[in-house]
Every structure is written in structure tokens, then in C-alpha cells.
NUDRENVEX-972073 format. One line per 8 residues: number of its first residue (from 0); their letters; for each residue x, y, z of C-alpha. Coordinates in nm, 4 decimals, padded with zeros to 6 digits, always signed. Example, Ala and Ser with C-alpha at 12.3 -4.5 7.8 and 13.67 -1.06 7.14 Angstrom:
0	as	+01.2300:-00.4500:+00.7800; +01.3670:-00.1060:+00.7140
end
This chain:
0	xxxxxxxx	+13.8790:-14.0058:-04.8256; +13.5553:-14.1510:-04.6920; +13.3981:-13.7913:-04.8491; +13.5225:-13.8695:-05.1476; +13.4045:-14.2413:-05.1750; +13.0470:-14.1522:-05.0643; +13.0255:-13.8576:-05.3409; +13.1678:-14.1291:-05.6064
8	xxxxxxxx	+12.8890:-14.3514:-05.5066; +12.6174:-14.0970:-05.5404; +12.7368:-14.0123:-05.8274; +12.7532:-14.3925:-06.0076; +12.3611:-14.4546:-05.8722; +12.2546:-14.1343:-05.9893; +12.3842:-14.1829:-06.3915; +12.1872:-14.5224:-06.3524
16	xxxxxxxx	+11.9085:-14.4219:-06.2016; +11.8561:-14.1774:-06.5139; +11.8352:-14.4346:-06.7413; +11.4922:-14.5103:-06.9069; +11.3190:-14.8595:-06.8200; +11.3040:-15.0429:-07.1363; +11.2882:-15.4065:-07.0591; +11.2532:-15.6712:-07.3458
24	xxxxxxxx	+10.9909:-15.7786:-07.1218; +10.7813:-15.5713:-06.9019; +10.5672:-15.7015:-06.6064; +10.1922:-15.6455:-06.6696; +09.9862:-15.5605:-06.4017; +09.6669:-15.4807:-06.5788; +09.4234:-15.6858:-06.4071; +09.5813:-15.8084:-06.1070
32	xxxxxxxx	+09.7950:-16.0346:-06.3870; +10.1344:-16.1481:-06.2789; +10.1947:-16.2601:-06.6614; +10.5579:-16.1618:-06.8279; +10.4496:-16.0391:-07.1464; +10.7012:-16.0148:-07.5242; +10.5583:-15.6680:-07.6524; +10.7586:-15.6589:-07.9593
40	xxxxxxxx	+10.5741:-15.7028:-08.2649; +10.2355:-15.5706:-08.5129; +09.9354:-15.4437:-08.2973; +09.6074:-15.4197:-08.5256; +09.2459:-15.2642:-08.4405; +08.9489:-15.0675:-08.5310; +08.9438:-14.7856:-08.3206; +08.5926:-14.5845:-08.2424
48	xxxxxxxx	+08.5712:-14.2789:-08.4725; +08.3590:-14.0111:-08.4107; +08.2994:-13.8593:-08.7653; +08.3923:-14.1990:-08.9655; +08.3249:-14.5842:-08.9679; +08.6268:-14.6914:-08.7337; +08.9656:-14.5838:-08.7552; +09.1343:-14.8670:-08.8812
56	xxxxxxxx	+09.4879:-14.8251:-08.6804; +09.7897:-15.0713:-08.6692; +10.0888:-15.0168:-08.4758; +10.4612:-15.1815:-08.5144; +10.6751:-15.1663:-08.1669; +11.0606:-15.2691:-08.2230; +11.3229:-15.3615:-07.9909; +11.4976:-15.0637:-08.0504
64	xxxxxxxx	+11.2616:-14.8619:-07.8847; +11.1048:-14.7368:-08.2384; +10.7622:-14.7711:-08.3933; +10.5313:-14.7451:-08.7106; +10.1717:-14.6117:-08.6934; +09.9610:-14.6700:-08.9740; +09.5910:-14.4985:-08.9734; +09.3026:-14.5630:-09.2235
72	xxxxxxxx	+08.9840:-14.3334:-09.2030; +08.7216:-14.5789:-09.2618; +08.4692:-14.4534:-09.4983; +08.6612:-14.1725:-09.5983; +08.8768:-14.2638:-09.9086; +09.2202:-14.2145:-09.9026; +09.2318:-14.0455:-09.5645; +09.4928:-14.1999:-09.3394
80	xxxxxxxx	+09.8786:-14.1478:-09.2341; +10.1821:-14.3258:-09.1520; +10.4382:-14.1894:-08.8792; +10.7659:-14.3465:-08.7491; +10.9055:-14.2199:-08.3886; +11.0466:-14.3453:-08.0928; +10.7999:-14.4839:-07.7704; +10.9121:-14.4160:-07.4237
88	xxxxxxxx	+10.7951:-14.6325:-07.1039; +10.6623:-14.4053:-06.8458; +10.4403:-14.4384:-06.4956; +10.7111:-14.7420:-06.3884; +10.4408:-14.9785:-06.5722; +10.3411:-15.0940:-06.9036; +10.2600:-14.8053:-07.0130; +10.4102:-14.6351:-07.3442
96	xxxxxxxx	+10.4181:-14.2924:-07.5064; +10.5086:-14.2470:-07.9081; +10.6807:-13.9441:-07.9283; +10.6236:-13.7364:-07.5889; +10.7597:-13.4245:-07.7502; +10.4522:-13.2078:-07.7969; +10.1423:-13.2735:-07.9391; +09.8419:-13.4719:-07.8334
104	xxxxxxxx	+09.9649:-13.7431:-07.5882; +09.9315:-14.0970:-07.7632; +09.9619:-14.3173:-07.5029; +09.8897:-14.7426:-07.4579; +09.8521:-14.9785:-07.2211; +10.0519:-15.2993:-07.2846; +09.8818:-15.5719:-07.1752; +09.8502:-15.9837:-07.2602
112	xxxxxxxx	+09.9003:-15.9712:-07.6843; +09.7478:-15.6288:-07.6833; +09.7797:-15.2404:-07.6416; +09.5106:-15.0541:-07.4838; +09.4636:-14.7438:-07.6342; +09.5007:-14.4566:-07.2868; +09.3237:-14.1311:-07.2469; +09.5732:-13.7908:-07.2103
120	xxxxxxxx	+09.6398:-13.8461:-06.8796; +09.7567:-14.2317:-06.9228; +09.3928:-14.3989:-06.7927; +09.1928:-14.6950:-06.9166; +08.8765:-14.5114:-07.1131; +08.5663:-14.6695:-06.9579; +08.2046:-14.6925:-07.0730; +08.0201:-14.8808:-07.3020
128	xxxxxxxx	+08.3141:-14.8704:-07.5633; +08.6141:-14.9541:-07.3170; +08.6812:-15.2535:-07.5217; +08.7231:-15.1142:-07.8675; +08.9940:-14.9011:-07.7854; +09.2091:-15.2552:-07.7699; +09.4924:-15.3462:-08.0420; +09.5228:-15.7353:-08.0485
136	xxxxxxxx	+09.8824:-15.8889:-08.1407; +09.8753:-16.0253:-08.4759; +10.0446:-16.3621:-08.5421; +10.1902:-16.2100:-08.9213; +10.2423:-16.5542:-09.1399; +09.8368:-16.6399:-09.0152; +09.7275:-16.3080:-09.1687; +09.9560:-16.3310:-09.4576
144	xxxxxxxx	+09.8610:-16.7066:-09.5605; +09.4850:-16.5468:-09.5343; +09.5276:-16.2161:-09.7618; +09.8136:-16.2668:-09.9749; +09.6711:-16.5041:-10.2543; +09.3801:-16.4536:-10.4227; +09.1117:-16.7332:-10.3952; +08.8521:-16.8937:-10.6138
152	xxxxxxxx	+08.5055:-16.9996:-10.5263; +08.5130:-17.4016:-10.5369; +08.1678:-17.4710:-10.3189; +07.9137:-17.2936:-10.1900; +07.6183:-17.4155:-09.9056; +07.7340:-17.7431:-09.9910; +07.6706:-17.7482:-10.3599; +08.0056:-17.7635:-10.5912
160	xxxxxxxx	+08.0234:-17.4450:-10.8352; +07.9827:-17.3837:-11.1957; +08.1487:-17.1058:-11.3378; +07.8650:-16.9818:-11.6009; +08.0848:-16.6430:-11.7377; +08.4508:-16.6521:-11.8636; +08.5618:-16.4849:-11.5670; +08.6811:-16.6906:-11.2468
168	xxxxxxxx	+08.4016:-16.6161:-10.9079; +08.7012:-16.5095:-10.6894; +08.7698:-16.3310:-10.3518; +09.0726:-16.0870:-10.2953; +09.2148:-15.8681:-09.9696; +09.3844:-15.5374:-10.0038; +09.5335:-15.5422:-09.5932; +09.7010:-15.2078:-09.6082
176	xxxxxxxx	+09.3112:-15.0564:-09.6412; +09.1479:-15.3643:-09.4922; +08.9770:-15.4090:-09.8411; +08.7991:-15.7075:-09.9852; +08.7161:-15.7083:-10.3328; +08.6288:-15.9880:-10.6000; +08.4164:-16.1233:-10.8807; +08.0717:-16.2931:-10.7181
184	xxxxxxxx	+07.9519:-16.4509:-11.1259; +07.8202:-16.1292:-11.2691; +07.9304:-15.8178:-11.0880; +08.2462:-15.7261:-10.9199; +08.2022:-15.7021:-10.5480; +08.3751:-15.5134:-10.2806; +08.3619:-15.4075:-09.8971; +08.5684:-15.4119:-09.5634
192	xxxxxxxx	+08.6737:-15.6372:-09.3506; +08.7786:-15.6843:-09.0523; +09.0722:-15.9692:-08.9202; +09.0512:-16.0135:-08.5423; +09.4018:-16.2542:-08.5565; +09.3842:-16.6342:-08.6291; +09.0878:-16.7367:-08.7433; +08.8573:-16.4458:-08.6972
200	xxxxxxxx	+08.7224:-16.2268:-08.9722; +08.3901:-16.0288:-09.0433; +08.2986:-15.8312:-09.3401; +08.1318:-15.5108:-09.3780; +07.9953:-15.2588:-09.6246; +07.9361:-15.4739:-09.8985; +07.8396:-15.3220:-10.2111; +07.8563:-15.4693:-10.5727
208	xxxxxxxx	+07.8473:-15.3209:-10.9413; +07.4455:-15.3337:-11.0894; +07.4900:-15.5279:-11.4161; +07.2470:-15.7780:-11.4868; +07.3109:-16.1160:-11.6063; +07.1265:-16.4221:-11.7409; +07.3314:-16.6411:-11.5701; +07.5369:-16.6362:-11.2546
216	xxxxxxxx	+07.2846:-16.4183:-11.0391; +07.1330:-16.6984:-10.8200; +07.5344:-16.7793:-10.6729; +07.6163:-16.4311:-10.6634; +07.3569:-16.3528:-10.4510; +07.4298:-16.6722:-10.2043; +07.7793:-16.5182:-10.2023; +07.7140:-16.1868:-10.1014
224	xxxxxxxx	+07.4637:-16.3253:-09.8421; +07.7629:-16.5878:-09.7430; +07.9905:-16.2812:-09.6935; +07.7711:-16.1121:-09.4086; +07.6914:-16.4337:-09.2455; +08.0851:-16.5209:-09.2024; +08.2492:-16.4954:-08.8665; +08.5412:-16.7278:-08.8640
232	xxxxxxxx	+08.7839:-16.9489:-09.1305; +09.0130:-17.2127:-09.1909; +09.2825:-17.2782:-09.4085; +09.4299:-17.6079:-09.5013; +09.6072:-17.7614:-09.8066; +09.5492:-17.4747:-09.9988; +09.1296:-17.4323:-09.9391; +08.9708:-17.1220:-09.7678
240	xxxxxxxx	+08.6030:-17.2455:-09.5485; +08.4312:-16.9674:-09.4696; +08.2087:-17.0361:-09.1497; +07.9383:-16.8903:-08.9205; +08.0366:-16.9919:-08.5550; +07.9624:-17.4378:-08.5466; +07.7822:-17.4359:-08.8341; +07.8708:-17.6445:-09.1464
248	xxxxxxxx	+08.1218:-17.4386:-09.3965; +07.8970:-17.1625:-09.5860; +08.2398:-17.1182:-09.8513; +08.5133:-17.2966:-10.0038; +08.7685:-17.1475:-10.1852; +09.0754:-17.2664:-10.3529; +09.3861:-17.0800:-10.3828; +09.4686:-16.9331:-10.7280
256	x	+09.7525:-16.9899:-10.8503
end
């Protein structure tokens, strides 16, 4: 009898022993932190890219254990993909795997309001780019409030603006291929940008159409210039300030309605 209670025993710590570790919560130990972190949620980053601009890569983890990765080839038009899968937890840390089946191991760390993109065999990639292969957390309604609308140009440097051409000076965001695009008082303008969660944004590759006009060049120009300068915003009742660290607002914007 005492046979049969040890083999029952075995048997009940073996089936849940087998079971995978996937706690709503996970300890992180990255950095000696003894932090509880909530991993569910939208993960969003420009990876390094050896053959384009950035790999523009954003990352959905549910509690179910699923995921959505969506990838935009920077520079390259229209290159990108979208897969769906299942992540498992692996190394008895904070470590995940989407879809271990085969394939090029994808692996992150999860860390703080982050993932930390891994190497094959599960490391931390160090050098001089160790911290671009991070995925901050993105607080959704911030980035929505920010990209949704589109927004008119109100002020600029200070000085209040005068529409000289039919056609509303106004700024738009395309998020699903980190796009900005607009009207700047003579051409249409258009570039990337980059949202690094609350109130952090930079633009890049900023390009405009070459018409010439009698009027509207002088603000256009102060707005493209305005554009490259801007490294952080604020929102409130309704008006977009476009800023460069301290400084006094370099934009205002009002949203259209």
C-alpha cells in the first residue's frame, strides 16, 4: 500500500511539474531588479537594420499566451509583415520565445515596460548598439490622442499664423508605417517619425514636393526647420506644442475637426 501511495505521488508532481510557467506576472531579474513587472500589452521600437533605415517593429503580448508582430522595413516601401503565434517562457526567467517550432529563434528579454530583443542563444547583444535592440511599453490612449486627429498649424516661433493659400498648413500621422505627412503653405510635406511613448517624438527623412509659391514659403520653411528641431510634445485642450528639450514651444497646433 505504501508502494502504491509513493508511485501516486510521483505521479501527481510529475503532471505539474510539466506544466509551462506562465505567470500574469513574472519576476524580473535583469539588472539585479527585484521589480514585479505586468508584461501584457503593445511593445514598440526601431530595431538596427543592416541593409535599411531601422526596422520599425511592434509587438502585442496577450494573456493568453498569444502575440502579434508587426515589421516595417524602413526605407524600403511596402516591405514589412505581420505574424500571429503563440510565445513560450523558457530559461525559468523572463525570457520569451514566439513560436519555438523551427526557424530562426526570436527571442526577448522582458524587463521594466520593455522587451529586449535576445541573440539565438537567449543573451543580451552588447556593443555600441545594445540599447537599440529595446521595445518600450506603449501607454495606447497617449499615442492615439497624438496620431489619430489631424492637426492645424495655429502658431509658429511665437508668431500667430496666416493661412496665405486656400488650403489649411496641417500635420498628419500614418502609425501603422510611422508616417508623417501634411501641408507646410505651399508644398505637401512628408517623412518618419519616431514616438518613444508619452511625450517623446523625433522626425526624420523629411522631404517636401518642389512647387514654388509667392506666398507661404517663408512659414513653410520655419516648419520644416521646426520639424527637425522637435524632440518632445504636449497636448492639452485640444492644442499640439511642439518643443525642443526646455525651450519655449517651436509649434502649436490645433486639432481639426
Amino acid at each position: 500500500m505504501k508502494n502504491y501511495t509513493t508511485i501516486l505521488f510521483l505521479l501527481i508532481f510529475l503532471i505539474f511539474s510539466c506544466k509551462p510557467n506562465q505567470p500574469r506576472y513574472g519576476k524580473y531579474g535583469g539588472d539585479n531588479s527585484t521589480l514585479y513587472i505586468d508584461w501584457i500589452g503593445y511593445y514598440e521600437g526601431i530595431l538596427p537594420c543592416a541593409d535599411c533605415e531601422g526596422v520599425k517593429t511592434a509587438i502585442t503580448l496577450k494573456e493568453d499566451s498569444t502575440y502579434i508582430k508587426k515589421v516595417v522595413y524602413l526605407g524600403k516601401e511596402g516591405e514589412g509583415f505581420e505574424k500571429k503565434g503563440e510565445f513560450e517562457w523558457f530559461d525559468n526567467e523572463n525570457k520569451i520565445i514566439l513560436d519555438s517550432r523551427g526557424g530562426t529563434p526570436d527571442m526577448y528579454l522582458l524587463g521594466e515596460d520593455k522587451l529586449i530583443h535576445l541573440d539565438n542563444d537567449g543573451k543580451r547583444i552588447a556593443g555600441d548598439l545594445e540599447e537599440d535592440y529595446i521595445l518600450n511599453k506603449v501607454q495606447m490612449e497617449a499615442k492615439f490622442e497624438l496620431t489619430a486627429p489631424k492637426w492645424r498649424l495655429t502658431e509658429i516661433r511665437g508668431q500667430k499664423v496666416e493661412n496665405m493659400s486656400e488650403k489649411e498648413i496641417f500635420m498628419a500621422f500614418e502609425p501603422d508605417k510611422a508616417r508623417v505627412y501634411g501641408f507646410a503653405g505651399c508644398n505637401n510635406f512628408f517623412g518618419q517619425y519616431e514616438w518613444e511613448g508619452q511625450t517623446r517624438i523625433n522626425f526624420s527623412n523629411l522631404g517636401k514636393t518642389q512647387k514654388m509659391c509667392v506666398k507661404g514659403m517663408e512659414i513653410e520653411e520655419q516648419l520644416m526647420k521646426v520639424l527637425e528641431m522637435t524632440d518632445n510634445y504636449t497636448i492639452t485642450n485640444d492644442i499640439l506644442n511642439l518643443n525642443k528639450a526646455r525651450m519655449a514651444t517651436l509649434a502649436k497646433f490645433e486639432k481639426m475637426k
